[in-house]
C-alpha positions as a Python dict, from the first residue, in 0.01 Angstrom:
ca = {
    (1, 'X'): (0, 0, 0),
    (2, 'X'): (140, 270, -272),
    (3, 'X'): (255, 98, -527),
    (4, 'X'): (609, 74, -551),
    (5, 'X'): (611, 111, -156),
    (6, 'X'): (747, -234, -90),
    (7, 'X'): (1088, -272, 62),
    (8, 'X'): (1294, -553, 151),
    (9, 'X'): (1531, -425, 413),
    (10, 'X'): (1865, -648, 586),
    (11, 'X'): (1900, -620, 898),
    (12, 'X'): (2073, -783, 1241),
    (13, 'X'): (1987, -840, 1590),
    (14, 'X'): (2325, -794, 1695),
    (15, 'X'): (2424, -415, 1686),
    (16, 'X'): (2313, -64, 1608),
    (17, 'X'): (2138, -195, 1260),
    (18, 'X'): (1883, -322, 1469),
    (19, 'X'): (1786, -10, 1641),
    (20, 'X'): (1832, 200, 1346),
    (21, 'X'): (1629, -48, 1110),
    (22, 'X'): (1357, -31, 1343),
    (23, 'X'): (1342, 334, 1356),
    (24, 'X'): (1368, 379, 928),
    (25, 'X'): (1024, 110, 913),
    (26, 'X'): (857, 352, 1185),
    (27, 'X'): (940, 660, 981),
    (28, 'X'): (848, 520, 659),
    (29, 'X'): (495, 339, 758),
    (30, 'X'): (296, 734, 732),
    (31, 'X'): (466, 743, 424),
    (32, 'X'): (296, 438, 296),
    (33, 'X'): (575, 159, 278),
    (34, 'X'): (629, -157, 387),
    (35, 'X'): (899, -291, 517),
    (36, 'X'): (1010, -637, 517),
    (37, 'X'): (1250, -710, 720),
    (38, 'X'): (1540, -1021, 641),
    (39, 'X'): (1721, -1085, 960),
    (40, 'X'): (2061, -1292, 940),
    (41, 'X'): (2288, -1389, 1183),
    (42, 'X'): (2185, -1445, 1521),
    (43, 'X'): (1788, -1464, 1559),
    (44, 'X'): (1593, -1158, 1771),
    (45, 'X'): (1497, -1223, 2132),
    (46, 'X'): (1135, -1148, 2226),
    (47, 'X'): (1161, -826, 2352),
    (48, 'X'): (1303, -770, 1999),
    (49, 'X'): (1038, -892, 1816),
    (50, 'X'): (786, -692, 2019),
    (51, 'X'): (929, -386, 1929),
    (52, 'X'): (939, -476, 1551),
    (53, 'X'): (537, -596, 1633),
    (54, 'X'): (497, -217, 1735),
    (55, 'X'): (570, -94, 1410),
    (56, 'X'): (272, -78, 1167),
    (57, 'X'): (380, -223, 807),
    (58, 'X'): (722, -371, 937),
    (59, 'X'): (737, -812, 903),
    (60, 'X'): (1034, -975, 993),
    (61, 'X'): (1171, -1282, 818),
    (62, 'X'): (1450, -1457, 1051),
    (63, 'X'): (1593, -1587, 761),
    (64, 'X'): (1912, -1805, 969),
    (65, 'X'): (2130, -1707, 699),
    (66, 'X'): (2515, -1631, 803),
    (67, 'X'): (2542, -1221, 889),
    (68, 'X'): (2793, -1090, 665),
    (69, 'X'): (3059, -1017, 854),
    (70, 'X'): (3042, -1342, 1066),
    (71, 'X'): (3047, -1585, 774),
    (72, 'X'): (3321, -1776, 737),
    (73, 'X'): (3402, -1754, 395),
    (74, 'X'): (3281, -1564, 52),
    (75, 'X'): (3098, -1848, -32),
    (76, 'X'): (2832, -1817, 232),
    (77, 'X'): (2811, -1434, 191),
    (78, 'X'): (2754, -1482, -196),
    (79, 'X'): (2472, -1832, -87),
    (80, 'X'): (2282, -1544, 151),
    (81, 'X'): (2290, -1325, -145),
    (82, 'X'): (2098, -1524, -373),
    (83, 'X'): (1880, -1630, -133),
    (84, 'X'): (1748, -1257, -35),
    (85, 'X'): (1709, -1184, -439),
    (86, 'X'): (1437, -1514, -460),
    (87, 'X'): (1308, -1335, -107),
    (88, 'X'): (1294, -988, -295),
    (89, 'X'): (1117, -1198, -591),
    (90, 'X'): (879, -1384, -406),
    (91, 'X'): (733, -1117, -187),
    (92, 'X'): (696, -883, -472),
    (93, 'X'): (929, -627, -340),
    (94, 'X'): (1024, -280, -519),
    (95, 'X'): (1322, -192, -392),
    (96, 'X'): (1614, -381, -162),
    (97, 'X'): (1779, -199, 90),
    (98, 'X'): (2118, -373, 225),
    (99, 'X'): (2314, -296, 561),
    (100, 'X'): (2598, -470, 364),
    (101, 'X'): (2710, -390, 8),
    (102, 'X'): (2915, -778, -26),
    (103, 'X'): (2537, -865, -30),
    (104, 'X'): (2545, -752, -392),
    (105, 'X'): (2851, -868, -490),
    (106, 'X'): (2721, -1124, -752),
    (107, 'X'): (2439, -919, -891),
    (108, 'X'): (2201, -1152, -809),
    (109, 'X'): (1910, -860, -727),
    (110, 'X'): (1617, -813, -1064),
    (111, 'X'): (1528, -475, -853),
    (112, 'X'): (1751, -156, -758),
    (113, 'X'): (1941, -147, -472),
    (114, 'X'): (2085, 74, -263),
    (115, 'X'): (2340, -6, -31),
    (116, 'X'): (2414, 163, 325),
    (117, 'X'): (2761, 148, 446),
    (118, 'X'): (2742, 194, 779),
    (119, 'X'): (3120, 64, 831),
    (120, 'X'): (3373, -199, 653),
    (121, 'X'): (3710, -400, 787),
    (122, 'X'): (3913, -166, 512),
    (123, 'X'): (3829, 121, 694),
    (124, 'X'): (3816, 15, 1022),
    (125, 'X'): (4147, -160, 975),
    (126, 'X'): (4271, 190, 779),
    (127, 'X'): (4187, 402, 1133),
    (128, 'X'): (4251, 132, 1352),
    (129, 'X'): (4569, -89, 1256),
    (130, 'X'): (4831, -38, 997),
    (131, 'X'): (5037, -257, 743),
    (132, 'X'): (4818, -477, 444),
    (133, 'X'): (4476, -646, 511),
    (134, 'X'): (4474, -978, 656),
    (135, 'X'): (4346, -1269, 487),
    (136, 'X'): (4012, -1246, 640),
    (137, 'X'): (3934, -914, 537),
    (138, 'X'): (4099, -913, 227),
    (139, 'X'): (3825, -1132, 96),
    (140, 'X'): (3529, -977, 280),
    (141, 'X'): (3683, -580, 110),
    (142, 'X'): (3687, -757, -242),
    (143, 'X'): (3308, -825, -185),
    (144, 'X'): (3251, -511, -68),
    (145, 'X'): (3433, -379, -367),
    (146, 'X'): (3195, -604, -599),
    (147, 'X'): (2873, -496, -402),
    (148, 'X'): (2926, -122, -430),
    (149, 'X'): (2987, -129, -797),
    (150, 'X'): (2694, -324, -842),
    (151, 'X'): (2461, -101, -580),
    (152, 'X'): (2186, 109, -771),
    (153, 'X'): (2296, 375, -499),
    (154, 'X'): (2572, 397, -179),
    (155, 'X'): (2466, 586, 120),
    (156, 'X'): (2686, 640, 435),
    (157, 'X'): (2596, 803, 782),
    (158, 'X'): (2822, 1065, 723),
    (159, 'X'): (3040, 1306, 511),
    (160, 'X'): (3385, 1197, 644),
    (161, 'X'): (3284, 880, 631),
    (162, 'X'): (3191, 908, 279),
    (163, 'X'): (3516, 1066, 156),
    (164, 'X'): (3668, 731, 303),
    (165, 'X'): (3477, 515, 129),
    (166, 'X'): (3548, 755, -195),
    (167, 'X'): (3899, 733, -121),
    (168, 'X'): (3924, 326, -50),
    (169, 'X'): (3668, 230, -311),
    (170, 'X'): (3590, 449, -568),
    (171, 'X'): (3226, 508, -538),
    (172, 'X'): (3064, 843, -449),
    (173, 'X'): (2792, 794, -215),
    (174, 'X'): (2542, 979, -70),
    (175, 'X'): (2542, 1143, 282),
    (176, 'X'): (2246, 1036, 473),
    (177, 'X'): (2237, 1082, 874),
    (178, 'X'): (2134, 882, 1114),
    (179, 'X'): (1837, 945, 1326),
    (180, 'X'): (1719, 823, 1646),
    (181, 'X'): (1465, 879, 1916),
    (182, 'X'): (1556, 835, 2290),
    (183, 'X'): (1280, 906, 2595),
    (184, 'X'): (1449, 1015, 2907),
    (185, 'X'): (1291, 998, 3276),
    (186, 'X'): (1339, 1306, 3502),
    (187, 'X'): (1610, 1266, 3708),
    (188, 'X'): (1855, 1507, 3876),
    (189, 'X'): (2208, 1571, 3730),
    (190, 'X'): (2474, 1307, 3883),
    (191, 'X'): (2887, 1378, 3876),
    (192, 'X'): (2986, 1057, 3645),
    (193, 'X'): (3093, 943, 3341),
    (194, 'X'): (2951, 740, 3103),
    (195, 'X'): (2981, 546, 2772),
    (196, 'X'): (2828, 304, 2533),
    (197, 'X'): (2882, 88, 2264),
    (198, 'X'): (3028, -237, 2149),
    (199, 'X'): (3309, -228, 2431),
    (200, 'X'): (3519, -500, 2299),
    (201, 'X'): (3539, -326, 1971),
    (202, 'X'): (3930, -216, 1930),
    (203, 'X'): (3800, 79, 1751),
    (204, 'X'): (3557, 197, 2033),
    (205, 'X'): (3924, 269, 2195),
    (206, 'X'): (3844, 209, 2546),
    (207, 'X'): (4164, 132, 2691),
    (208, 'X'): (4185, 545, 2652),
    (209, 'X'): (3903, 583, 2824),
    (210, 'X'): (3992, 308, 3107),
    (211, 'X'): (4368, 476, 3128),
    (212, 'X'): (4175, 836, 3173),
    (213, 'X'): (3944, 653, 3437),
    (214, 'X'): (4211, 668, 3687),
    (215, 'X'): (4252, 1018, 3676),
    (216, 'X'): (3914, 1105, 3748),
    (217, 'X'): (3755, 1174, 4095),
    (218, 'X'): (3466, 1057, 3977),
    (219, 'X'): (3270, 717, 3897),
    (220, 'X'): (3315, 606, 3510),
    (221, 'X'): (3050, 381, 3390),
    (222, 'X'): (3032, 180, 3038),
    (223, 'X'): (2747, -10, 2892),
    (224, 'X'): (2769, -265, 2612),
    (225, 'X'): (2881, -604, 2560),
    (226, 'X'): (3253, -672, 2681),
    (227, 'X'): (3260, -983, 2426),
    (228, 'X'): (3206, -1033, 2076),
    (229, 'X'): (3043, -1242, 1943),
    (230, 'X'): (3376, -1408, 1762),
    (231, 'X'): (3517, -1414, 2074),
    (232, 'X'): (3691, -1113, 2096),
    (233, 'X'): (3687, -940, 2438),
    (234, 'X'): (3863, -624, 2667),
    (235, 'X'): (3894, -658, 3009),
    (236, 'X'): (3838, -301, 3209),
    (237, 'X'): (4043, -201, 3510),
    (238, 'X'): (3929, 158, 3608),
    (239, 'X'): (3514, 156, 3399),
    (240, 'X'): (3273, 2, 3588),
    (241, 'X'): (3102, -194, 3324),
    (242, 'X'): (2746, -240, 3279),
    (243, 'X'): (2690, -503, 3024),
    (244, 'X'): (2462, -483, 2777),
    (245, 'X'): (2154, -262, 2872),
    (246, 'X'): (1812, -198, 2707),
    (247, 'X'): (1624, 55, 2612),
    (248, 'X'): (1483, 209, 2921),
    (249, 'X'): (1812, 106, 3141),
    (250, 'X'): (2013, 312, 2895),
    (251, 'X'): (1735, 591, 2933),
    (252, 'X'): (1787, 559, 3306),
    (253, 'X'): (2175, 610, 3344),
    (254, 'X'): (2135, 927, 3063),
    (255, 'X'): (1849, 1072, 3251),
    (256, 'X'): (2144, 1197, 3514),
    (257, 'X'): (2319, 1376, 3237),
    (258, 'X'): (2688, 1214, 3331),
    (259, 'X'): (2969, 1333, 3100),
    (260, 'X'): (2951, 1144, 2776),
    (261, 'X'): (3296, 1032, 2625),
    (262, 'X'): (3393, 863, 2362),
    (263, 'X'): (3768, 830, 2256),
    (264, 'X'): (3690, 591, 1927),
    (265, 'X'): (3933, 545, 1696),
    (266, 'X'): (3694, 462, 1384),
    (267, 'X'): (3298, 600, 1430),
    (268, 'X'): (3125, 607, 1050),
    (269, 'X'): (2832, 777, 1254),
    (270, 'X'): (2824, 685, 1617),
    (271, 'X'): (2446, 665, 1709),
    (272, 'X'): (2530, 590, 2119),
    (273, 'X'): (2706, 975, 2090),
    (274, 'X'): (2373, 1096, 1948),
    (275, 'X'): (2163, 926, 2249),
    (276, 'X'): (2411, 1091, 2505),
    (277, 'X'): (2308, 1399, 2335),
    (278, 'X'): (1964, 1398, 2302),
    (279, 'X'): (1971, 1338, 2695),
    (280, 'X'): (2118, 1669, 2702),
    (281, 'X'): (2432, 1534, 2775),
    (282, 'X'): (2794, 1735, 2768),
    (283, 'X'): (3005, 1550, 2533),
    (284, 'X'): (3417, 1482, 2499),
    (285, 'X'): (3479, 1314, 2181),
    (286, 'X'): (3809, 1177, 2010),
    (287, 'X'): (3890, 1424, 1770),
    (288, 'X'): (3782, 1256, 1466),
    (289, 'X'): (3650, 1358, 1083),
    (290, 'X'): (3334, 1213, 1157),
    (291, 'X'): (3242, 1420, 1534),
    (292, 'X'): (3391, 1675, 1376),
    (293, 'X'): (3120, 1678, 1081),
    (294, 'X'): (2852, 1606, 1332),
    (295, 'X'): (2930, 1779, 1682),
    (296, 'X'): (3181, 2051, 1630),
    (297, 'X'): (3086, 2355, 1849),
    (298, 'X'): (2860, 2099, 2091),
    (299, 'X'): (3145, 1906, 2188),
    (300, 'X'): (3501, 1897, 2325),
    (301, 'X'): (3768, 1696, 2143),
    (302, 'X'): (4056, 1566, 2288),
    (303, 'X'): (4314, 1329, 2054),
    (304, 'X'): (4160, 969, 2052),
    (305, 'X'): (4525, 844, 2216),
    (306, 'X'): (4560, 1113, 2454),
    (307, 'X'): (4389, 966, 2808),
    (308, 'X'): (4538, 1236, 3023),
    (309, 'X'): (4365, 1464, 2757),
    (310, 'X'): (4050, 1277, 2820),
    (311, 'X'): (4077, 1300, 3200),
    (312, 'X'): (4137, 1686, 3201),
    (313, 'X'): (3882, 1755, 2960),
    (314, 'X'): (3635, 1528, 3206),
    (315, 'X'): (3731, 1717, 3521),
    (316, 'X'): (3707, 2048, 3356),
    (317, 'X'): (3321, 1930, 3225),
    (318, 'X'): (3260, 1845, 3618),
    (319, 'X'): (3404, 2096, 3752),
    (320, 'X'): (3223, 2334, 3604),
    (321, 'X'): (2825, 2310, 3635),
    (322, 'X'): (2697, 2616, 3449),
    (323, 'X'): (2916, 2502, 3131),
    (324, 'X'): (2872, 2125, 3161),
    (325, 'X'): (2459, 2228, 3143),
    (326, 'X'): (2529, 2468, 2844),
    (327, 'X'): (2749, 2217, 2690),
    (328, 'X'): (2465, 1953, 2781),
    (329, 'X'): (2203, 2223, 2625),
    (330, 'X'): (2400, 2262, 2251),
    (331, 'X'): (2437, 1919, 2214),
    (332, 'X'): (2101, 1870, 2251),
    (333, 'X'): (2020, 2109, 2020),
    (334, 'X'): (2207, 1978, 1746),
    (335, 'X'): (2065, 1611, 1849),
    (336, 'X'): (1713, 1747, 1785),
    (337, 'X'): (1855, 1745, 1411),
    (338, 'X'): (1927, 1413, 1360),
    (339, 'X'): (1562, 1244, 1396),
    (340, 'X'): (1412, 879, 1251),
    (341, 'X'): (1176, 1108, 1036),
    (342, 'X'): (1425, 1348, 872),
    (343, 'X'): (1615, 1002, 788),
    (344, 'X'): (1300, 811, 677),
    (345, 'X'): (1225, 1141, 460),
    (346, 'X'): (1548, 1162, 294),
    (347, 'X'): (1589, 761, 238),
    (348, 'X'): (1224, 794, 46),
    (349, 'X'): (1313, 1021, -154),
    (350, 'X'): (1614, 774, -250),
    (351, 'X'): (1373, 522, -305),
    (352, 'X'): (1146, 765, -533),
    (353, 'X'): (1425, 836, -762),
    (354, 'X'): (1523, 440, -721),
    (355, 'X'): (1159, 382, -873),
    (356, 'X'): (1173, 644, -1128),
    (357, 'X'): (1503, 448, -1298),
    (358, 'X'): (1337, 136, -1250),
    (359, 'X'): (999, 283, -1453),
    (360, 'X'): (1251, 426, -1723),
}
């Protein structure tokens, strides 16, 4: 291993972090790094830890530390902290990577870090809900707040989703966007609809998408976890839900090109859009800063609260083949830029100039 090259990375088994943690280790091993791995929260099952076995230079530590934005109070946000800076000391790592600034909020790091916000309850609760921050995340922002002004360097997925965290915070982070890699079976196109994501999430929106289902005269299918794992849930009347779905199921239902929508309220990035797309999928998105930045002339966009909006749109993507496969084409196309590598390149290059301050 280059020196320098070692990285202690947070991560989750729980959500999207997983997937795109993963896929940074993969794109950084030809570039001569390891990757270490902390997992909190909830431990990986073993199909999990297969696919981290896969990935040369990648070594998971289930640390059973509280995940963030489970814990239960600042206290046990602030005990995992210090416990991942003796991890970064004892395993002789170079440079910390964490999926949650509040991670930083005491300081407690002897190495740079950079922080990746890939979402936080002030803005979720800024696109989502109105009036002043609950209790709960009132606490959980201040860390936030201490962890970004203690972070080496702030990235977020996107642009828009920069200028929020600019706005709410401060800071002026750096625009990095996600990448990910999706293999999809032959399979002939199928009149459907689908989407993905953490259903039960009220920012996903999907009681849009469940109103729109109604209107449409043809089968809408979601995939994704119905419950949190707080205990927070959405019942579907018109979706026929999936549940949660792996790899190569999710391949499977995107392999017949259905209509992707997504009606979300809050998306910092929105990695199940960028599957959809890579399957050469035709897209209807909520018409949001972040799509916007990322899929404007490969998408339609209907307003997030608008489900007749949503169902019209849909029809008019079914009802018309030769467009819904262009459509399915451009998106595509603008998928193909969005790749693990072009992240991994762009994050090492962080890391370079992370080493260079550190060497000063």
């Amino acid at each position: 291993m280059n020196s320098g090259r070692h990285l202690l990375l947070t991560g989750d088994a729980v959500g999207g972090v997983w997937q795109y943690s993963l896929e940074l280790a993969a794109a950084l091993a030809p570039l001569g790094y390891q990757v270490t791995m902390a997992i909190l929260g909830p431990a990986p099952d073993d199909a999990q830890r297969a696919s981290a076995a896969a990935i040369p230079g990648l070594h998971l530590v289930e640390t059973g530390l509280d995940l963030d934005w489970l814990a239960q109070d600042a206290a046990s946000v602030q005990a995992a902290e210090r416990h991942l800076a003796q991890l970064a000391a004892d395993i002789h790592a170079d440079i910390v990577q964490l999926h949650s600034p509040a991670l930083a909020s005491l300081g407690a790091f002897a190495i740079p870090v950079l922080s990746i916000l890939h979402s936080c309850v002030a803005s979720w609760w800024q696109a989502v809900r109105t009036g002043p921050l609950p209790d709960d995340f009132a606490w959980r922002t201040a860390l936030v707040s201490d962890g970004l002004r203690r972070s080496t360097l702030v990235v977020t997925p996107s642009a828009a989703f920069g200028e929020t965290v600019r706005a709410l915070y401060g800071v002026r982070p750096i625009t990095v966007h996600n990448g990910r890699t999706i293999s999809v079976p032959a399979a002939p196109m199928m009149d459907h609809v689908f989407t993905a994501g953490r259903l039960w999430d009220e920012g996903k929106n999907l009681r849009t998408l469940d109103e729109a289902a109604q209107h449409i005269g043809v089968p809408f299918k979601a995939a994704g976890p119905l419950r949190a794992p707080h205990g927070e849930a959405i019942g579907l009347r018109h979706i026929h839900a999936l549940g949660s779905l792996d790899g190569g199921a999710l391949a499977r239902q995107l392999a017949s090109r259905p209509v992707f929508a997504s009606a979300a309220l809050y998306e910092p990035f929105g990695l199940a859009v960028l599957e959809a797309a890579s399957a050469g999928c035709a897209l209807v998105l909520s018409d949001i800063p972040t799509f916007r930045e990322l899929w404007d002339g490969a998408a339609l966009f209907v307003d997030p609260r608008d489900a007749q909006g949503f169902a019209r749109a849909i029809e008019d993507r079914i009802a018309d083949l030769p467009d819904r496969i262009d459509a399915g084409r451009r998106a595509a196309v603008r998928a193909a830029t969005y790749t693990p590598a072009r992240t991994g390149a762009q994050m090492a290059s962080l890391y370079a100039r992370l080493a260079q301050r550190s060497a000063a």
